[in-house]
C-alpha positions as CSV (number, residue, x, y, z in Angstrom):
1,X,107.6,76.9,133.7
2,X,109.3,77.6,130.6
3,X,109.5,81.2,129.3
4,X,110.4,80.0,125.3
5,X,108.1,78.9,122.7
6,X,108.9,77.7,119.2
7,X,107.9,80.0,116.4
8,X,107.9,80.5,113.0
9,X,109.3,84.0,112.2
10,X,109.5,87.1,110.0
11,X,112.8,88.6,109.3
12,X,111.0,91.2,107.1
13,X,108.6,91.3,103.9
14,X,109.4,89.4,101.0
15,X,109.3,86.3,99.4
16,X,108.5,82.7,101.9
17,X,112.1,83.0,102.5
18,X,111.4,85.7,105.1
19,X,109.8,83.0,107.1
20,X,112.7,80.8,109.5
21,X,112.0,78.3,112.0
22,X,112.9,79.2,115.9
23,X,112.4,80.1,119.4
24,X,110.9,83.3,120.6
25,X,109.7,84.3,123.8
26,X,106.5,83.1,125.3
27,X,104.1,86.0,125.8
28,X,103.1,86.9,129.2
29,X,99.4,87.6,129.7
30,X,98.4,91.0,131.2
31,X,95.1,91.7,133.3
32,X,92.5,91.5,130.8
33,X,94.4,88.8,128.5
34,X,93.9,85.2,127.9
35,X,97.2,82.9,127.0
36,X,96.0,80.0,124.0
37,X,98.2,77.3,123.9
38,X,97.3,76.7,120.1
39,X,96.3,73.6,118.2
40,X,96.0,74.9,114.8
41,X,96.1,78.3,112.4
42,X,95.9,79.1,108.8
43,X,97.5,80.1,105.7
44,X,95.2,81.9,102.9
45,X,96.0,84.6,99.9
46,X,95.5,87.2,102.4
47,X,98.4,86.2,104.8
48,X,101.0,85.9,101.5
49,X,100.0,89.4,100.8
50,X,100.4,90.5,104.3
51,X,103.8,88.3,104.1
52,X,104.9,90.3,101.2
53,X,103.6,93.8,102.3
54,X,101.6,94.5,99.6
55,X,99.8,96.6,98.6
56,X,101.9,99.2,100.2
57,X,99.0,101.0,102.7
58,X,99.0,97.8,104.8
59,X,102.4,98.7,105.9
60,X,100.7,101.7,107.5
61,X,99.3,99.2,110.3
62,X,101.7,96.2,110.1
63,X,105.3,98.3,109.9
64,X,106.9,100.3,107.1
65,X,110.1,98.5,106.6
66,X,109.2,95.3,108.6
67,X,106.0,93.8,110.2
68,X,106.0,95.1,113.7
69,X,105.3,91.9,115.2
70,X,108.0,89.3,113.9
71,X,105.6,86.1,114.7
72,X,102.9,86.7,111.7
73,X,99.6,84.5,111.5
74,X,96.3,85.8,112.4
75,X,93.9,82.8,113.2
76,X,93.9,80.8,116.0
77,X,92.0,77.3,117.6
78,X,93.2,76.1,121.1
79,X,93.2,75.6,124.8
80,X,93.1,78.2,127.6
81,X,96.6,77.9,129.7
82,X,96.4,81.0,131.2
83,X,93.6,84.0,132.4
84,X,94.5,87.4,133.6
85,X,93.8,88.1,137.0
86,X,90.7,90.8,135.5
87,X,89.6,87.9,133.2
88,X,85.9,86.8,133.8
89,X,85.0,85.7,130.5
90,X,86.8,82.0,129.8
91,X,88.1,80.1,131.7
92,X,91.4,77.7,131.7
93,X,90.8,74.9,130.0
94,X,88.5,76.2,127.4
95,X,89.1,75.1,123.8
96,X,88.9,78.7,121.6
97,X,89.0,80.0,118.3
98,X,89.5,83.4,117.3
99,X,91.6,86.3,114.9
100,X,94.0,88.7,115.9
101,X,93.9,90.2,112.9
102,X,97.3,92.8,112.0
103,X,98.5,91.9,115.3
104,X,99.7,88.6,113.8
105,X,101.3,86.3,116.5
106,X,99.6,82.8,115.8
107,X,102.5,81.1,114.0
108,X,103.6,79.6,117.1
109,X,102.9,77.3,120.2
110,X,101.0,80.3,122.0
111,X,99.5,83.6,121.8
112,X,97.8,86.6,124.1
113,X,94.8,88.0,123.1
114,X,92.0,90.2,125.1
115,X,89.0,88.6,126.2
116,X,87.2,91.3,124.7
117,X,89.4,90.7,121.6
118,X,87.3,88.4,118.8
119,X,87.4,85.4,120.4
120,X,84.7,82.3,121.1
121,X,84.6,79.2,122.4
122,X,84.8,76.3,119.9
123,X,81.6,75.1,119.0
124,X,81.8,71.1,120.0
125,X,81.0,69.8,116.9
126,X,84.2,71.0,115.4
127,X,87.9,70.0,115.9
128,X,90.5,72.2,115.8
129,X,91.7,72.4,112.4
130,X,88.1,73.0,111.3
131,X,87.6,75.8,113.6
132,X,90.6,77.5,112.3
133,X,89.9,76.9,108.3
134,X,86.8,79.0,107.8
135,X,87.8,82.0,110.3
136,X,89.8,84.1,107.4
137,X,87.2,83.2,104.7
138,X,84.3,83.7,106.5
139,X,85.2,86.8,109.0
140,X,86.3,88.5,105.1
141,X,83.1,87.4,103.4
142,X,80.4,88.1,105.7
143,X,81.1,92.0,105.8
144,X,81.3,92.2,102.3
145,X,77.7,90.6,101.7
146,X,75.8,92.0,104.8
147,X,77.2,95.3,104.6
148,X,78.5,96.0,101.6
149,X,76.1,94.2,99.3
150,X,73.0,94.5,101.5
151,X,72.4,91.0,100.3
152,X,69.0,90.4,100.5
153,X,66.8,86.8,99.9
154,X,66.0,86.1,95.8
155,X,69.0,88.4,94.5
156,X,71.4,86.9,92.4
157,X,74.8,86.4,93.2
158,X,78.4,85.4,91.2
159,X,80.8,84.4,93.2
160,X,84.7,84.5,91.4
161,X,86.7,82.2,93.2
162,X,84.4,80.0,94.7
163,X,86.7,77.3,95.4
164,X,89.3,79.3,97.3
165,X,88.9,80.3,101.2
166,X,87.0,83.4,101.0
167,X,84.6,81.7,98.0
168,X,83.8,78.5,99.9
169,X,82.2,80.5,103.2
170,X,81.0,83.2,100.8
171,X,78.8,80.6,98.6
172,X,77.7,79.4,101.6
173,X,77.0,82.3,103.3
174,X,75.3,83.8,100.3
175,X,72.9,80.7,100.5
176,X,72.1,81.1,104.0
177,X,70.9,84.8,103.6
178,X,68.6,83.4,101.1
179,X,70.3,84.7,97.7
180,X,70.7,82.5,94.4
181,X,74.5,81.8,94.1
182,X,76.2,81.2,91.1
183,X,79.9,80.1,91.4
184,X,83.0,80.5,89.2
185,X,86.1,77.7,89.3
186,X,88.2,75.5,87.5
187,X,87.0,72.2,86.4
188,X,88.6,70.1,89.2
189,X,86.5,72.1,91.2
190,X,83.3,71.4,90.1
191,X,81.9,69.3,92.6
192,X,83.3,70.7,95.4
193,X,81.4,73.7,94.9
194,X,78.4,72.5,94.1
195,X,78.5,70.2,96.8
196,X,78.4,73.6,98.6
197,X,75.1,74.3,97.4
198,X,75.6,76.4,94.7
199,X,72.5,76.6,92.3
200,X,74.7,77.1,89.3
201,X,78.6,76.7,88.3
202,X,80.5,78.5,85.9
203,X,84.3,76.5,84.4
204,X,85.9,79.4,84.0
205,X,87.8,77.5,81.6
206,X,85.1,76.6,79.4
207,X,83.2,79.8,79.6
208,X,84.1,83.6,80.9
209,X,81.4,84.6,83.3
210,X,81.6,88.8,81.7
211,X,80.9,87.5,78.6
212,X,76.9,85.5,79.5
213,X,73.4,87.2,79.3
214,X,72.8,86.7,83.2
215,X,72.6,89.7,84.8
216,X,73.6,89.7,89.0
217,X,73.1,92.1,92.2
218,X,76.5,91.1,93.3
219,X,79.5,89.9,91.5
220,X,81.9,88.9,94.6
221,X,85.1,88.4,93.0
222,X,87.4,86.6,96.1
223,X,90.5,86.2,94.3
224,X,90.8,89.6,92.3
225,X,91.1,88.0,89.0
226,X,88.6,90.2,86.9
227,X,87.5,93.6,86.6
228,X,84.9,96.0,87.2
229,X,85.1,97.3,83.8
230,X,84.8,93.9,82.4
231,X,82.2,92.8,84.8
232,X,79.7,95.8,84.5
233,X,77.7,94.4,81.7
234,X,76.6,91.6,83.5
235,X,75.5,93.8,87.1
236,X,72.1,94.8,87.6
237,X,71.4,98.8,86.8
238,X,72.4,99.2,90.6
239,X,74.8,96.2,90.5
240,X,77.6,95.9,92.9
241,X,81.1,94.8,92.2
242,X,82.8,93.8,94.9
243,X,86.7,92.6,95.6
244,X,88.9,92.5,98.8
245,X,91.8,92.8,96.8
246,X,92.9,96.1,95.9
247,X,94.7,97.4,92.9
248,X,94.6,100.6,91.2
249,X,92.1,99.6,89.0
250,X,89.6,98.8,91.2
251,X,90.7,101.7,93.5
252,X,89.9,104.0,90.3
253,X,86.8,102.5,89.9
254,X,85.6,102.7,93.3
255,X,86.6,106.4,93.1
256,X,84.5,107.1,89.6
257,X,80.8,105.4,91.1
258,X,81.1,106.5,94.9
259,X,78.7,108.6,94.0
260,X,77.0,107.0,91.1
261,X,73.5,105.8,91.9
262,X,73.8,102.8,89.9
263,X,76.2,100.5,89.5
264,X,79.3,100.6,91.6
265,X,83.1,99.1,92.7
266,X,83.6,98.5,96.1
267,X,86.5,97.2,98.2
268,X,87.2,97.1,102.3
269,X,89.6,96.1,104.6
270,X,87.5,94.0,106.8
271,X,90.7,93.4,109.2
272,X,90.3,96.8,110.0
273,X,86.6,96.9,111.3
274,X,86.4,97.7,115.5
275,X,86.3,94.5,117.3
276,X,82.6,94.9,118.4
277,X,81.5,94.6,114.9
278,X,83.7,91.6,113.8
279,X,82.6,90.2,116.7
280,X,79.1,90.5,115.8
281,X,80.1,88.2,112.9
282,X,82.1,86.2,114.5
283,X,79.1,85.2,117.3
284,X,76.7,84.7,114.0
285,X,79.5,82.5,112.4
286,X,79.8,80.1,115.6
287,X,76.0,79.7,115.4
288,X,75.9,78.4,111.5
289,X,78.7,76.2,112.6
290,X,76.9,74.5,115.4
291,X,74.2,74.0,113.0
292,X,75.9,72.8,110.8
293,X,74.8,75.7,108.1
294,X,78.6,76.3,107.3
295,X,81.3,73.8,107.3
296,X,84.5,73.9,107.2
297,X,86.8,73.3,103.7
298,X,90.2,71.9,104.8
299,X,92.6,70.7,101.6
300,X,96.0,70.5,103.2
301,X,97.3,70.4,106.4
302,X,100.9,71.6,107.4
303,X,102.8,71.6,110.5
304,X,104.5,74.7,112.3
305,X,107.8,74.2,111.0
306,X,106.5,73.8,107.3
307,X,104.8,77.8,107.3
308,X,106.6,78.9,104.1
309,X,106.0,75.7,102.3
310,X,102.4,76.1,102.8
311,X,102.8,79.9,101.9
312,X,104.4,78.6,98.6
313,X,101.3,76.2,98.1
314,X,98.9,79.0,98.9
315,X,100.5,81.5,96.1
316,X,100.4,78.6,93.6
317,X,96.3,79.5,93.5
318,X,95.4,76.4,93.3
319,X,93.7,75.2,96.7
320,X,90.4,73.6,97.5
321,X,88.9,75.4,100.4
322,X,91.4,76.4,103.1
323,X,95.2,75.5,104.2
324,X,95.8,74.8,108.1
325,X,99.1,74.8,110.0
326,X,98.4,72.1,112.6
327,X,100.5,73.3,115.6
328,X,100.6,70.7,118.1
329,X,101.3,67.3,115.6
330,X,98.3,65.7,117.4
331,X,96.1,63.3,114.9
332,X,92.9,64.5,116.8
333,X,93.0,68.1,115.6
């Protein structure tokens, strides 16, 4: 049995240079760990970020100088080699998607993660690669509208970003908890979104979304492109503005109505939530895809060598929908 694996791997943080091609060593499941041989993973905004080490308090959890774990990638779809001898939970053989979050470790041919880590079986209607594409966007949007917004059925909802990872499960999710979801892209992305069910579309190159006479309950903005500031005119007199990406601006602003009882700035690390409760998501998530309530956007697919070139792609801002790394080469995925 061989004890190597290729890998795609992180001298340090930086530009997709960091990123070289190689063999590392095949990790070695403990008791209560599962080994994934794995099909596909991902590449969204979030992972250039982490890639980058910015902003700066990340490096609290990934490594000051360096990431901690030289194999980055967080999302994973694939087959059980491998079981712990305390493992009750899968089985080998199982096809399995699931996050390991800051631990990284899924740009490669396999990874170890605890079976009480956020993990599921792969709902059958779904290949690999679309299993893997809407992890990142929707593990990121769903705590940001069910716990942060409170979104509740008949509210409105403006979605910035709509066409990117975390807009495309967001509109959708928005939809499915019963809200009225208006969402901001580029005109080449028109159709795409509405395709997702959106109930109105803003270009933002035609028209800029602070600027209208709707007023919204949420203003989700996925891609940290606008403002609080700018935005507050069109929020509800208890309107929330919310962003996953954090700058000083918004971290100012989240400081100045923390204790405002109207309208207010919010940001959070999801990848930092306890497993239980990402779980939680993750379980609800696997449902809506076996129902087909939330599908999967997939706009280019890469293959492990290629990481940094779909990094490059990803920092362009310009996808549809999600970017997979295809691990394994097989057509079926």
């Amino acid at each position: 049995m061989t004890t190597t694996m290729n890998a795609t791997i992180t001298t340090g943080y930086g530009s997709a240079d960091v990123f070289t091609f190689g063999v590392a060593k095949k990790p070695i499941p403990g008791p209560n760990e599962i080994l994934v041989k794995i099909h596909a993973t991902s590449v969204t905004k979030a992972h250039t970020m982490m890639r980058t080490g910015y902003p700066l308090f990340g490096r609290l959890f990934m490594g000051l100088l360096k990431p901690k774990n030289p194999i980055s990638g967080t999302d994973f779809s694939g087959e059980i080699v491998s079981v712990g001898t305390d493992v009750k939970k899968f089985n080998i053989g199982e096809r399995v998607f699931g996050s390991t979050d800051i631990d990284g470790g899924t740009y490669a041919e396999y990874v170890k993660v605890s079976q009480d880590g956020v993990i599921l079986p792969i709902p059958e209607n779904l290949s690999y690669n679309q299993a893997t594409a809407i992890i990142d966007g929707a593990t990121t949007a769903m705590p940001f509208l069910k716990e942060h917004a409170g979104i509740k059925k008949g509210q409105k909802i403006l979605i910035n970003g709509a066409s990117g990872s975390i807009g495309t499960a967001a509109v959708q999710l928005a939809k499915y908890f019963g809200a009225e979801v208006t969402g901001v892209c580029s005109t080449s992305n028109v159709d795409m979104v509405k395709s997702l069910g959106v109930d109105n579309v803003i270009d933002y190159t035609k028209d800029n979304f602070t600027k209208g006479e709707e007023k919204y309950h949420v203003i989700f903005d996925t891609v940290g492109k606008s403002s609080f500031k700018d935005s507050k005119n069109v929020l509800t007199d208890d309107g929330i503005y919310m962003s996953p990406v954090l700058g000083m601006g918004l971290m100012f602003d989240m400081l100045k109505t923390s204790r405002s009882a109207g309208k207010k700035a919010v940001f959070a690390a999801t990848g930092l939530r306890d497993n239980e409760a990402k779980l939680e998501d993750f379980k609800l998530l696997k449902e809506l895809l076996e129902n087909g309530e939330i599908i999967s956007v997939i706009d280019r697919v890469y293959h492990l060598p290629q990481v940094a070139e779909a990094h490059r792609y990803v920092e362009k801002g310009h996808k549809k929908g999600n970017v997979v790394v295809n691990v394994t080469g097989e057509e079926n995925d």
